[in-house]
DOTITI-139019 format. One record per residue (C-alpha): x, y, z; residue in three letters; residue number from 1. Coordinates in steps of 0.1 Angstrom, whole numbers. Example, Ala and Ser with C-alpha at 12.3 -4.5 7.8 and 13.67 -1.06 7.14 Angstrom:
# residues 2
+-------+-------+-------+---------+-----+
!    c1 !    c2 !    c3 ! residuo ! num !
+-------+-------+-------+---------+-----+
!   123 !   -45 !    78 !     ALA !   1 !
!   137 !   -11 !    71 !     SER !   2 !
+-------+-------+-------+---------+-----+
***
This chain:
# residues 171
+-------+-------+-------+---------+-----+
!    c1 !    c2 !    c3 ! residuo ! num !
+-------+-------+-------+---------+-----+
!   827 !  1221 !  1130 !     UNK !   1 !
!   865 !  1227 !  1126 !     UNK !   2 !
!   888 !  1223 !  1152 !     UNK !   3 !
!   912 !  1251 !  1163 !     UNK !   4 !
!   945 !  1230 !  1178 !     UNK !   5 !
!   963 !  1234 !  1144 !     UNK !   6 !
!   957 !  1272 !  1149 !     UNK !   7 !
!   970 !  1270 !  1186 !     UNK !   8 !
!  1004 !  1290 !  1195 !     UNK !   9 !
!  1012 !  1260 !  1208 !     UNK !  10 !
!  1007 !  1234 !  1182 !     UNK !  11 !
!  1024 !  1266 !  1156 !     UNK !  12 !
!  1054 !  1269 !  1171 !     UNK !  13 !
!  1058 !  1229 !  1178 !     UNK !  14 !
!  1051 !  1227 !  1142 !     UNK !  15 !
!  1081 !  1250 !  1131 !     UNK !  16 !
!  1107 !  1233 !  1156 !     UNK !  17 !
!  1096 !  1202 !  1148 !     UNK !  18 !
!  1101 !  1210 !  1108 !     UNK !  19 !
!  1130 !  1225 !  1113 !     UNK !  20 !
!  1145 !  1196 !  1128 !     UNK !  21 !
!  1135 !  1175 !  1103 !     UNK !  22 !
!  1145 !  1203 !  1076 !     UNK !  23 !
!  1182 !  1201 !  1090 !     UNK !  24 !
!  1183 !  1166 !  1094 !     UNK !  25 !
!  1175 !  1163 !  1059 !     UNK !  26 !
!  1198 !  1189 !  1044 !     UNK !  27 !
!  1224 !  1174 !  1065 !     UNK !  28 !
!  1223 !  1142 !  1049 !     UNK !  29 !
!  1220 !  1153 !  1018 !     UNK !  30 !
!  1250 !  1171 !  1022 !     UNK !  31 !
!  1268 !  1142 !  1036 !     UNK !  32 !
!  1257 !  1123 !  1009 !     UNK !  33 !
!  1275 !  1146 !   982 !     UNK !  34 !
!  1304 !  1146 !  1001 !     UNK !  35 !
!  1303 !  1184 !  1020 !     UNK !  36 !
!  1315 !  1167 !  1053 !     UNK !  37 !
!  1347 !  1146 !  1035 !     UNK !  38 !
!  1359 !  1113 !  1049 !     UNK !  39 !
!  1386 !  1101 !  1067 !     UNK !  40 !
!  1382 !  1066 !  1049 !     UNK !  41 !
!  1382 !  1049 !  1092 !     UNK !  42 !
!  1339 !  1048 !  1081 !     UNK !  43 !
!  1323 !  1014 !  1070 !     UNK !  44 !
!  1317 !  1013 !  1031 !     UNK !  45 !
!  1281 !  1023 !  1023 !     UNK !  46 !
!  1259 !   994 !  1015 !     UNK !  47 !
!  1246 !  1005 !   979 !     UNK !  48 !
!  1271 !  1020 !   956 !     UNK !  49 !
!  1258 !  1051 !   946 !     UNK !  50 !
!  1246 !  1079 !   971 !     UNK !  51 !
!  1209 !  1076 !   956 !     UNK !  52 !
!  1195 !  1061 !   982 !     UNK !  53 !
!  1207 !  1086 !  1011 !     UNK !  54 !
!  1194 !  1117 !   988 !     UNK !  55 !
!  1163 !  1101 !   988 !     UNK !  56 !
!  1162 !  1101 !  1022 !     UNK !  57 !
!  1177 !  1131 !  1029 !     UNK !  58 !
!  1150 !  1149 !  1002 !     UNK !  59 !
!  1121 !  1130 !  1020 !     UNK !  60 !
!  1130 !  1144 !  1052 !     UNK !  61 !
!  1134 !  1180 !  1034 !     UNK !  62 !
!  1102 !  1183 !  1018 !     UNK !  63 !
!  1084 !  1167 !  1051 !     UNK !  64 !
!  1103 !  1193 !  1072 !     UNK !  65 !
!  1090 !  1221 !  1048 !     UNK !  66 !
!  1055 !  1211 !  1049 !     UNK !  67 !
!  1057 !  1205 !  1089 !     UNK !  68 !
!  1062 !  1244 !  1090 !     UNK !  69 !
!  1044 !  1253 !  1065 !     UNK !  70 !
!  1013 !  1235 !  1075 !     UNK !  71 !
!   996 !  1262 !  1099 !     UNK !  72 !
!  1007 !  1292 !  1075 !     UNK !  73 !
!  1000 !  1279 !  1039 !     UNK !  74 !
!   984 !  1251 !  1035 !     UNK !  75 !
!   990 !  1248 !   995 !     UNK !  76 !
!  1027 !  1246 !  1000 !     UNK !  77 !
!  1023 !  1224 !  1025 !     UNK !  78 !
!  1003 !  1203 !  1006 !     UNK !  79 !
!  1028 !  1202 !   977 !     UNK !  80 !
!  1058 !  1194 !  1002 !     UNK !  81 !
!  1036 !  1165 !  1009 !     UNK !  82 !
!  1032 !  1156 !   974 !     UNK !  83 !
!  1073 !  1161 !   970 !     UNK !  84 !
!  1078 !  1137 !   996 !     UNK !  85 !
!  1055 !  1113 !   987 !     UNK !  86 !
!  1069 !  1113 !   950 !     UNK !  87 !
!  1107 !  1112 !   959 !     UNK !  88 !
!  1102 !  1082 !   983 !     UNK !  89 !
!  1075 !  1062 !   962 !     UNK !  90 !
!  1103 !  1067 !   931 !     UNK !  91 !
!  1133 !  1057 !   954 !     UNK !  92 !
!  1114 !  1023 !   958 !     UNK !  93 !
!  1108 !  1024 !   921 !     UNK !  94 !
!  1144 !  1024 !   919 !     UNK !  95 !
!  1150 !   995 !   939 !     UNK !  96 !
!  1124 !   979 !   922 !     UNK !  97 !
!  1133 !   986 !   884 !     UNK !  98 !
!  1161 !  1001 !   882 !     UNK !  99 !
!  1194 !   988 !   865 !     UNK ! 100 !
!  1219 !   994 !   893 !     UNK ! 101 !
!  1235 !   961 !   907 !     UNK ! 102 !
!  1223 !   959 !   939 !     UNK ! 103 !
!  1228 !   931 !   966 !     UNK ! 104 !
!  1197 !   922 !   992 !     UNK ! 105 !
!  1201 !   903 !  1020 !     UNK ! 106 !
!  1171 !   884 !  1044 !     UNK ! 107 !
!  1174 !   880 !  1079 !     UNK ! 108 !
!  1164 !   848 !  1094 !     UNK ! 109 !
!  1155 !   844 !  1132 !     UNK ! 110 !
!  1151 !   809 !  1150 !     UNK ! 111 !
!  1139 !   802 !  1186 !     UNK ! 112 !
!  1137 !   766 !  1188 !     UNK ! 113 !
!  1168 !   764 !  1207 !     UNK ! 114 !
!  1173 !   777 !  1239 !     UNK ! 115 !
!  1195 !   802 !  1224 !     UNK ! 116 !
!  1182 !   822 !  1195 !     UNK ! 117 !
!  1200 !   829 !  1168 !     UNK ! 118 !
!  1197 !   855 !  1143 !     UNK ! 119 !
!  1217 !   856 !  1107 !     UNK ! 120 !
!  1212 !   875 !  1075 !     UNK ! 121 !
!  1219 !   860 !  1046 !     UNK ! 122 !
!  1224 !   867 !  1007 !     UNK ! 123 !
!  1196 !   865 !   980 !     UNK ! 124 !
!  1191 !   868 !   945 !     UNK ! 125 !
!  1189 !   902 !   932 !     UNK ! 126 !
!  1154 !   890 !   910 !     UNK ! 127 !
!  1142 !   880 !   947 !     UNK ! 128 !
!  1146 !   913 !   963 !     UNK ! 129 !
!  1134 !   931 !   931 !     UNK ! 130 !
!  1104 !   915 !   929 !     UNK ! 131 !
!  1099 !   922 !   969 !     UNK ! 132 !
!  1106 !   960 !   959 !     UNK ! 133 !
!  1078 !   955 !   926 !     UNK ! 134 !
!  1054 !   944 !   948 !     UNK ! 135 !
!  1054 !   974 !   967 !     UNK ! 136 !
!  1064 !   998 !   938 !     UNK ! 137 !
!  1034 !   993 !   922 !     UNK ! 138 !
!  1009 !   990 !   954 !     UNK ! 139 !
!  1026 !  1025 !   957 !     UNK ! 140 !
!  1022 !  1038 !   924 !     UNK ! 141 !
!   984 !  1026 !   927 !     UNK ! 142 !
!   978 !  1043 !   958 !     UNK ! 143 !
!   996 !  1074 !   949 !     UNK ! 144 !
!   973 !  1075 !   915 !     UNK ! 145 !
!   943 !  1071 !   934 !     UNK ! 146 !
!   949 !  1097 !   956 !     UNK ! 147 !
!   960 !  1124 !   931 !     UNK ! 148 !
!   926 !  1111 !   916 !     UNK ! 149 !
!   911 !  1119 !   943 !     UNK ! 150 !
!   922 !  1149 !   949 !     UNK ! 151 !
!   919 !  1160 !   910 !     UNK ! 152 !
!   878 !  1149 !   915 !     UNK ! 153 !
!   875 !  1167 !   949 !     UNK ! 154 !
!   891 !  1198 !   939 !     UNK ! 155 !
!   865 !  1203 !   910 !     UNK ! 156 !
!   838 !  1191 !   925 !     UNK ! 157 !
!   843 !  1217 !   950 !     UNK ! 158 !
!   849 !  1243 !   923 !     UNK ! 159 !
!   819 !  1234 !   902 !     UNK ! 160 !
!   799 !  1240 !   942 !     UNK ! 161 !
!   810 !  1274 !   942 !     UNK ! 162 !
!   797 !  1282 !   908 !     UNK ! 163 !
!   766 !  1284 !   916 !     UNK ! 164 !
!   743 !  1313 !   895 !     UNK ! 165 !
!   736 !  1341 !   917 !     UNK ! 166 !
!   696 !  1346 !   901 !     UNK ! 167 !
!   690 !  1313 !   912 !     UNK ! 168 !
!   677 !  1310 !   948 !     UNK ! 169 !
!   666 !  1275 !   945 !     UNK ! 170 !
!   703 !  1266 !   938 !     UNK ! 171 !
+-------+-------+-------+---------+-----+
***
């Protein structure tokens, strides 16, 4: 048995200002990101050099947004919004991870052992912070394969169900 809260009025319209929000938000920073909203130079200096990273969040939260409202009204687009996000944020940490930009990491330390803790960040190799990012590039890339396996195999497994022969009552 289905439930019926995703076909609520309730939970419809809480999905469309809820996506909407998170729409905007991402157009927003996209748009900051390529420089709609200007600068009066007074900001702090981005921490990477290139505005990559902030369209990949700003796209993320796009596509999510999309699928948010879309989710109660078409289900396919909403499942490709999904798939959008999914992809744009599992190839941002690809670019972390592999890419050839000069990036700088940093690690954050934290020690109690005095009565007064202290907390510092601190430089580290750029092989040391790539390799963190390939670790979890490729956990990601493995999970995303297996789901779009999964999916692929469900999908015609459930189309091979329905074509059943009509003659056949014992089928």
């Amino acid at each position: 048995m289905k439930s019926n809260i995703a076909m609520s009025p309730t939970v419809r319209i809480l999905s469309v200002l809820i996506g909407s929000l998170m729409l905007a938000a991402g157009l927003v920073v996209i748009a900051a990101a390529l420089g709609a909203f200007g600068s009066d130079g007074a900001t702090e200096a981005p921490r990477t050099n290139t505005p990559i990273f902030v369209m990949i969040v700003g796209a993320v939260f796009s596509f999510t947004g999309a699928g948010v409202i879309a989710h109660t009204f078409l289900r396919k687009f909403a499942a490709a919004c999904g798939l959008c996000a999914m992809a744009i944020f599992v190839a941002g940490i690809n670019w972390f991870a592999f890419g050839t930009e000069d990036l700088k990491f940093t690690k954050r330390t934290t020690s109690a052992a005095t009565a007064l803790s202290s907390t510092g960040r601190t430089a580290i190799e750029a092989s040391e912070g790539r390799m963190m990012f390939g670790i979890v590039a490729i956990a990601l890339d493995a999970l995303v394969l297996a789901g779009l396996i999964h999916s692929v195999r469900s999908n015609s497994n459930r189309g091979a169900k329905r074509k059943k022969p009509l003659n056949n009552p014992s089928l």
